[in-house]
KEPA-20444 format. One record per residue (C-alpha): residue in one letter; residue number from 0; x, y, z. Coordinates in steps of 0.1 Angstrom, whole numbers, always signed. Each point is the difference from the previous one (the first is absolute). Layout:
% KEPA-20444
SITE  resn  resi     xx     yy     zz
SITE     A   NUM      X      Y      Z
...
//
This chain:
% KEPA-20444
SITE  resn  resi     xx     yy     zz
SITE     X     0   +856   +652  +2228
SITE     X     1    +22    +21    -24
SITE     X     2    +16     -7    -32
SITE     X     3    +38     -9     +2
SITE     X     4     +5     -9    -37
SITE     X     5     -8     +3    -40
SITE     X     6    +14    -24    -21
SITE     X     7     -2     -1    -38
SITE     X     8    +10    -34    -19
SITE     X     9     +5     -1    -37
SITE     X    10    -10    -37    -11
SITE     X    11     -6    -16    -31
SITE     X    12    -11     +0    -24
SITE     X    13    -13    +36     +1
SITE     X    14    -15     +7    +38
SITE     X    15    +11    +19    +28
SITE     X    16    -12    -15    +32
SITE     X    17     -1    +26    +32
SITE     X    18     +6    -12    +38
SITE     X    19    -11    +21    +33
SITE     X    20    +10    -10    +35
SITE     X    21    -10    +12    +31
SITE     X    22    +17     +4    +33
SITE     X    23    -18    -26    +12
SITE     X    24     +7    -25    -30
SITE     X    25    -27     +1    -20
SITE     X    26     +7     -2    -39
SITE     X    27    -20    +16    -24
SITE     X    28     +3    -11    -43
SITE     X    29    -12    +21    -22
SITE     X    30     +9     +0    -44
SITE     X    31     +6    +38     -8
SITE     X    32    +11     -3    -34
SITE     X    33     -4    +19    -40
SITE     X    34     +7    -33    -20
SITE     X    35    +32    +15    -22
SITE     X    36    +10    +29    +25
SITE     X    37     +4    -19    +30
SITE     X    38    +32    +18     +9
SITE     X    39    -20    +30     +0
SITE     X    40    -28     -9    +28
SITE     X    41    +29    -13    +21
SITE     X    42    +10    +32     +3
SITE     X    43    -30    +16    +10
SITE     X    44     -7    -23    +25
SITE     X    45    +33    +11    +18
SITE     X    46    -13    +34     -8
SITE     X    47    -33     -9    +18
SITE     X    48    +15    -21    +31
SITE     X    49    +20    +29    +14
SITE     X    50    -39    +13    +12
SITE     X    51    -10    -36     +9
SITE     X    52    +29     -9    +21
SITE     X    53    -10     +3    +41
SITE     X    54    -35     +3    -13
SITE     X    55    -31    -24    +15
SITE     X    56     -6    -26    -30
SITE     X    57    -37     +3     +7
SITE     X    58    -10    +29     -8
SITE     X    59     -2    -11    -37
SITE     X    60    -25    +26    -10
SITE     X    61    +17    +29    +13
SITE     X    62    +33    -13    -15
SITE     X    63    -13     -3    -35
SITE     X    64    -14    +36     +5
SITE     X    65    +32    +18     +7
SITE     X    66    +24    -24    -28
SITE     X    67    -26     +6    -26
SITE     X    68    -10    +33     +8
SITE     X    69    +24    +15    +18
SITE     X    70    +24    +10    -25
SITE     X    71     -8    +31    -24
SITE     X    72     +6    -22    -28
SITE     X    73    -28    -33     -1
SITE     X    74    -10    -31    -19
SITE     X    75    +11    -15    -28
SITE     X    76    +17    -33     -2
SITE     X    77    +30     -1    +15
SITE     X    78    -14    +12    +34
SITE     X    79    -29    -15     -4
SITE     X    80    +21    -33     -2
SITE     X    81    +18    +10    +31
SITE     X    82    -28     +8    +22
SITE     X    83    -13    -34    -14
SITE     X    84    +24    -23    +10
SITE     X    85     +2    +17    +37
SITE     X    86    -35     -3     +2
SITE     X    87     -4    -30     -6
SITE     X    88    +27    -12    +25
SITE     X    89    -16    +25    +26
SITE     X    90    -36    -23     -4
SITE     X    91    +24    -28     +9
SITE     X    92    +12     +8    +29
SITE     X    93    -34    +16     +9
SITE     X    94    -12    -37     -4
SITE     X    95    +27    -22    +17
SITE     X    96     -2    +31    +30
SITE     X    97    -39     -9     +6
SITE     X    98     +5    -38    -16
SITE     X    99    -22     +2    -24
SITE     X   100     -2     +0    -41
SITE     X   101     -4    +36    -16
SITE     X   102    -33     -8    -16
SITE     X   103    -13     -2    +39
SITE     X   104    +15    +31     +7
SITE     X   105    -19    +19    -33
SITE     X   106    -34    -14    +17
SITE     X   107     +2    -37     -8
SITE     X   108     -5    -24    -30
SITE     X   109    -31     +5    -24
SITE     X   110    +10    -35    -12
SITE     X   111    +20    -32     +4
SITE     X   112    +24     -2    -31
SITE     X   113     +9    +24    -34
SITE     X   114     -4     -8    -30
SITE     X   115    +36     +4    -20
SITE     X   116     +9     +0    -40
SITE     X   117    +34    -18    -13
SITE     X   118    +18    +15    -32
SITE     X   119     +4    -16    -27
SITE     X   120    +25     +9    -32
SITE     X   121    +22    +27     +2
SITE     X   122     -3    +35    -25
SITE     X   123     -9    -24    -27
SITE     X   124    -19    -28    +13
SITE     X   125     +8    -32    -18
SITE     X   126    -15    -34     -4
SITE     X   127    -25    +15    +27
SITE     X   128    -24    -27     +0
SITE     X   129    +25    -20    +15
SITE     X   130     +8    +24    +26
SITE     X   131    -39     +4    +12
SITE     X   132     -1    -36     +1
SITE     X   133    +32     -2    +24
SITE     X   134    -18    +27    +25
SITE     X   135    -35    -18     -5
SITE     X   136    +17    -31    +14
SITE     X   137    +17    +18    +28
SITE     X   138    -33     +9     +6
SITE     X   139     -4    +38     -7
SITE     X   140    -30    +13    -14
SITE     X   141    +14    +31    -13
SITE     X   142    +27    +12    -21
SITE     X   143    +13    +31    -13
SITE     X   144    +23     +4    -33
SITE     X   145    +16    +30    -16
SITE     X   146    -17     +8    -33
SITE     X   147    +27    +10    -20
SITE     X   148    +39     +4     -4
SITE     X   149     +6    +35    -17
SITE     X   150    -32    +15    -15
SITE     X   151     +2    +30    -28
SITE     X   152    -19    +39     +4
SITE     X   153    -26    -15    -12
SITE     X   154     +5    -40     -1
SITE     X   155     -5    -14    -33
SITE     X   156    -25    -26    -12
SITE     X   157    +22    -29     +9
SITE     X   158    +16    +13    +31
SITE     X   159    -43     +4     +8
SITE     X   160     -4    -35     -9
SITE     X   161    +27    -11    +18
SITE     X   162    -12    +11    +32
SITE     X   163    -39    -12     -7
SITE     X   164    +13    -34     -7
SITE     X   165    +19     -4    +32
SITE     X   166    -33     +8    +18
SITE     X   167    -21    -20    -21
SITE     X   168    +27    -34     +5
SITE     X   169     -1    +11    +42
SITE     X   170    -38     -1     -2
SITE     X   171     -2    -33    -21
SITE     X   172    +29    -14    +27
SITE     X   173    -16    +11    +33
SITE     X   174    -41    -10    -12
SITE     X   175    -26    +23    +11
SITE     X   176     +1    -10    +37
SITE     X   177    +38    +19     +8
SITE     X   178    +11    +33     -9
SITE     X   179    +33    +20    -18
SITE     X   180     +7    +36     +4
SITE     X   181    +23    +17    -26
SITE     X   182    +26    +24     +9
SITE     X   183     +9    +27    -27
SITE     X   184    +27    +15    +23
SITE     X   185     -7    +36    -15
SITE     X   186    +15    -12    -32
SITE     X   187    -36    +16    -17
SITE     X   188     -6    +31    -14
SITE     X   189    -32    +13    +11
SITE     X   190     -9     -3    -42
SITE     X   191    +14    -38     +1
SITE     X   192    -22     -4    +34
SITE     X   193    -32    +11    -20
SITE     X   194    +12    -26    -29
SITE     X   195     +5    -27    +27
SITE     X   196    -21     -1    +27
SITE     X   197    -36     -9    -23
SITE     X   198    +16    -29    -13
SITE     X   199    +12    -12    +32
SITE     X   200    -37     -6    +11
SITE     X   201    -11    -26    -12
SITE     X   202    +22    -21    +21
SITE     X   203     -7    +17    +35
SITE     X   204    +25     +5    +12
SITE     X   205     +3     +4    +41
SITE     X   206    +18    +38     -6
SITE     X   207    +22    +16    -28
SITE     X   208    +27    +13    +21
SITE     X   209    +16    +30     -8
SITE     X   210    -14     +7    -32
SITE     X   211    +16    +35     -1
SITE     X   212    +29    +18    +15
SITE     X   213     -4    +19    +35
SITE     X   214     +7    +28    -20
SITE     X   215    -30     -8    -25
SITE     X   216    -24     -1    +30
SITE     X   217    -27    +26    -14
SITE     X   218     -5    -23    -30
SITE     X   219    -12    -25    +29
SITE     X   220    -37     +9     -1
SITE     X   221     -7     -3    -40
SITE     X   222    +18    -30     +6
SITE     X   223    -24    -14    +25
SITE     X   224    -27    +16    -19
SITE     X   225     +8    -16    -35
SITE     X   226     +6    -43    +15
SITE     X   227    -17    -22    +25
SITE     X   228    +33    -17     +6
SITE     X   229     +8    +11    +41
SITE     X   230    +33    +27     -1
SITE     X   231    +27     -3    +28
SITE     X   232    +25    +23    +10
SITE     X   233    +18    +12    +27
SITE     X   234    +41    -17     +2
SITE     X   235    +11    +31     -9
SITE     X   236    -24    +26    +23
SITE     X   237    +18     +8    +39
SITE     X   238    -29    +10    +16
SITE     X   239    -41     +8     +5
SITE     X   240     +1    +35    -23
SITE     X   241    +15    -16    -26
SITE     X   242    -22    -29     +0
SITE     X   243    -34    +24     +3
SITE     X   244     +1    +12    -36
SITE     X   245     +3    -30    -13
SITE     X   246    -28    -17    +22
SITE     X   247    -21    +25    -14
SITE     X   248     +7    -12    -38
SITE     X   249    -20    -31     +8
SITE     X   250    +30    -22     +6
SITE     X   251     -8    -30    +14
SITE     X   252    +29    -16    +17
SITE     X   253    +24    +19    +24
SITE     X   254    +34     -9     +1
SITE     X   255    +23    +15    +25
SITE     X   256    +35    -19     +9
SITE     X   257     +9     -2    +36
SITE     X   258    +34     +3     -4
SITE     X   259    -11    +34    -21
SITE     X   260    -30    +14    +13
SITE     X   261    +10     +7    +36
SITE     X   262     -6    -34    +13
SITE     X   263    -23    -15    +21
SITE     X   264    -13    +35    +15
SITE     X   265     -9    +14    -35
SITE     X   266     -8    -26    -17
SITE     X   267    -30     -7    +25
SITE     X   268    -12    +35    -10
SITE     X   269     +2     -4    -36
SITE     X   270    -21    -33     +8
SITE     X   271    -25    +23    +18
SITE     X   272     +3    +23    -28
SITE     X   273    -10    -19    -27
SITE     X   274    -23    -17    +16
SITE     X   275    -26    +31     -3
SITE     X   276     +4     -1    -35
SITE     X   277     -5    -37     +1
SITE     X   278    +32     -9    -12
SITE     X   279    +19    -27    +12
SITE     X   280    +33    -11    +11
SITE     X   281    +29    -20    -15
SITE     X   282    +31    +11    +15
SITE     X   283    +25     -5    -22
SITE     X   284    +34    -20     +6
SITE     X   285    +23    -16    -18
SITE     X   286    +26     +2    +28
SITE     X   287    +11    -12    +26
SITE     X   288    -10    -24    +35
SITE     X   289     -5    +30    +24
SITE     X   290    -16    +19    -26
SITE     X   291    -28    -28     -7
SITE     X   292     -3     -8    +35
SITE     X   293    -11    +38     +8
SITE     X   294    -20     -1    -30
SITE     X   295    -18    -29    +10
SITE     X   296     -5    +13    +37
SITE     X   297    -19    +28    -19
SITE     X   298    -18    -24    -20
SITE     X   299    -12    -17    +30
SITE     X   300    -17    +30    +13
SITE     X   301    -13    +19    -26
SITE     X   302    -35     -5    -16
SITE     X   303     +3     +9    -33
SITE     X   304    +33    -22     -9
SITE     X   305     -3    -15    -34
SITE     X   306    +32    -18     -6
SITE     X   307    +37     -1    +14
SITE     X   308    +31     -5    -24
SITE     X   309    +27    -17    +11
SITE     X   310    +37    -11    -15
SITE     X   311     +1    -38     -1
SITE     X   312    +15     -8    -28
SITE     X   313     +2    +35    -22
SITE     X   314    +20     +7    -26
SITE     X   315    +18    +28    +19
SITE     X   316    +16    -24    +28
SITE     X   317    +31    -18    -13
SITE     X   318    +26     +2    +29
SITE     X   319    -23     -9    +26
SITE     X   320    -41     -1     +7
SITE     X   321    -28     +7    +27
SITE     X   322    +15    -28    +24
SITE     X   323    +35     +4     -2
SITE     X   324     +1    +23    +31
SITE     X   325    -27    -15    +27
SITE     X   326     +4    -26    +23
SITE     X   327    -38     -9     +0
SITE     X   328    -15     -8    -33
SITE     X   329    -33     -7     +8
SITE     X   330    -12    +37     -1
SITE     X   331     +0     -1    -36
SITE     X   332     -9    -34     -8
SITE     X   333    -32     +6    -19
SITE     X   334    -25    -25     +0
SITE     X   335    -30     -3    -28
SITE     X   336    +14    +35    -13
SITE     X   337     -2    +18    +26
SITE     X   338    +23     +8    +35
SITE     X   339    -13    -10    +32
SITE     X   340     -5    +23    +28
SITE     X   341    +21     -9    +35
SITE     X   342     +7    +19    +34
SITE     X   343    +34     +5     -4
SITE     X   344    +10    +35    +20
SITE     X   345     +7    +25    -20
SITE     X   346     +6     -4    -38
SITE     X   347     -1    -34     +6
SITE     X   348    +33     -9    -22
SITE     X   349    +33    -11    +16
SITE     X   350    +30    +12    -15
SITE     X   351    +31    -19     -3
SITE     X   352    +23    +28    +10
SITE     X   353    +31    -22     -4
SITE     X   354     -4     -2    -39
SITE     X   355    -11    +38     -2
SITE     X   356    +32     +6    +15
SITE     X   357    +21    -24    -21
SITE     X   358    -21    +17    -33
SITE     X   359     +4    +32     +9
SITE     X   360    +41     -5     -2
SITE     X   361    -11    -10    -38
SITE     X   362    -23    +29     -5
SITE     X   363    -15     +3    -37
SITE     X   364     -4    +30    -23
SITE     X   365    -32     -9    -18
SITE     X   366    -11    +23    -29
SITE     X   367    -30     -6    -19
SITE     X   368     +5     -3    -34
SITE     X   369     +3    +31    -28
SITE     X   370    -21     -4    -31
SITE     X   371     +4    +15    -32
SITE     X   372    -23     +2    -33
SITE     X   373    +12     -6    -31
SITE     X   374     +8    +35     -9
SITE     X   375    +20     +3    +33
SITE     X   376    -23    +16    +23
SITE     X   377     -9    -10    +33
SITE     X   378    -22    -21     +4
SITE     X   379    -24    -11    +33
SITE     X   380    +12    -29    +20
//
């Protein structure tokens, strides 16, 4: 078996889906993608298909070796992104090749179904209560919000407010028997962090996501020292060494993207990783089908999986959402809050590759938004 072809599809509303075939028909999916500089991983997956072309599919391990490695210049997120996205398509033709799911082929399930959170609000949550209750009904029994829109240096005594009073009206929404996790998006200073965190507490939160930029990571440990409240990180990370310093801070949540971290062969690692630190595992994932499908294979087999995101419904999606490019839906129907494991070969998701063609003559040129303080300087998004 060799690989005959890489294909790259730019779909709304912000994704980039990646097909493999094989001589011998086999199809592989995969969602290599940098939400905002799409354009950019596309072209590094050309870059990385002239080594993968007339090369055996199978030999996933050594093929993430040599396109991660085998360059002088390494990681980061671009090519992390890259290798991602062919990683993940790589597992799926692994699977469909021996007919069985991934999660069989990374040593089998360690349980039946994953527990996933739904989003609720956007960068300012509004009339949230409202929102929980929408999700409670649809039977989740987790959410996650963002905790602010724009915060300043050192937020202020309302903008501090602001955010306690969005946890306090989740925790009064959701009762004591369901849990929120609040995503700061690196919008904190490590000072504003310190400010935050202690009066976040009280209303125990699941994880505080993000509670710092990557950049701010040393602050991590004083942070963990100073609040009971579980800290997450990890979106922004691309592989094990950058997530060792932080496990060592105390963090208790990792969060690596498959679409970022190097897909389905690194993100098992990380897993491994932060599992000796007992930290646990919620990949993150506010993208795509293929992306959540590998994610959850992952999920299925790893023992230390806290949580999986997924996109239903967010804020980010507005020309099209996590079903408008499969053909079978009942992957990611979620039932009491959670997704249900199947046998489905390889990722188990079935792509509709007549509307990824069709989108892909649209194309999109998402860019997240810029931000700007009063005063006129940047400002995190």
């Amino acid at each position: 078996m060799k690989i005959v072809r890489i294909e790259t599809f730019m779909v709304p509303p912000r994704w980039l889906f990646c097909r493999i075939e094989t001589d011998d028909g086999t199809v592989g999916w995969g969602e290599p993608v940098v939400e905002g500089r799409a354009e950019v991983v596309r072209a590094a997956v050309d870059v990385l298909a002239e080594y993968l072309i007339g090369q055996d599919p199978l030999r996933i391990q050594d093929h993430w070796q040599v396109l991660s490695k085998g360059g002088f210049y390494r990681d980061g997120p671009v090519l992390g992104s890259a290798v991602a996205g062919i990683d993940q398509a790589l597992w799926d033709i692994a699977g469909k090749t021996y007919d069985a799911p991934v999660h069989a082929l990374l040593g089998g399930p360690v349980r039946d179904r994953v527990r996933v959170y739904a989003w609720v609000g956007g960068d300012e949550p509004a009339e949230l209560a409202d929102a929980i209750a929408e999700q409670v009904e649809a039977g989740f029994t987790a959410v996650k919000m963002n905790a602010s829109g724009i915060v300043s240096p050192i937020a202020t005594s309302a903008e501090v407010d602001a955010v306690v009073q969005r946890a306090a009206a989740a925790r009064e929404a959701l009762g004591p028997g369901r849990d929120f996790a609040v995503d700061c998006h690196g919008r904190f200073t490590p000072a504003t962090a310190r400010r935050v965190l202690p009066e976040l507490a009280p209303f125990r939160p699941l994880f505080v996501e993000e509670p710092v930029l990557p950049e701010h990571h040393p602050a991590l440990a004083s942070l963990t020292a100073l609040s009971a409240v579980p800290l997450a990180t990890g979106e922004r990370i691309y592989g094990r060494a950058g997530f060792l310093p932080v496990l060592q801070s105390g963090i208790a949540v990792v969060q690596p993207d498959l679409s970022h971290a190097g897909g389905i062969s690194e993100v098992t690692r990380i897993a491994s990783l932060a599992d000796t630190f007992g930290a646990l595992l919620a990949p993150h994932c506010p993208l795509g089908p293929i992306a959540l499908a590998a994610s959850l294979q992952v999920g299925f087999a790893t023992p230390n999986l806290l949580i999986q995101e997924q996109s239903r419904g967010i804020h980010y999606n507005k020309d099209a959402d996590l079903l408008s490019y499969v053909l079978d839906t009942e992957p990611f129907r979620f039932v009491d809050g959670h997704a249900v494991r199947n046998q489905l070969p390889g990722l188990g998701v079935t792509v509709d590759e007549h509307a990824v063609r069709a989108a892909d003559r649209i194309g999109h040129s998402w860019r997240n938004p810029v931000w700007r303080h009063d005063d006129g300087s940047l400002a995190e998004w």
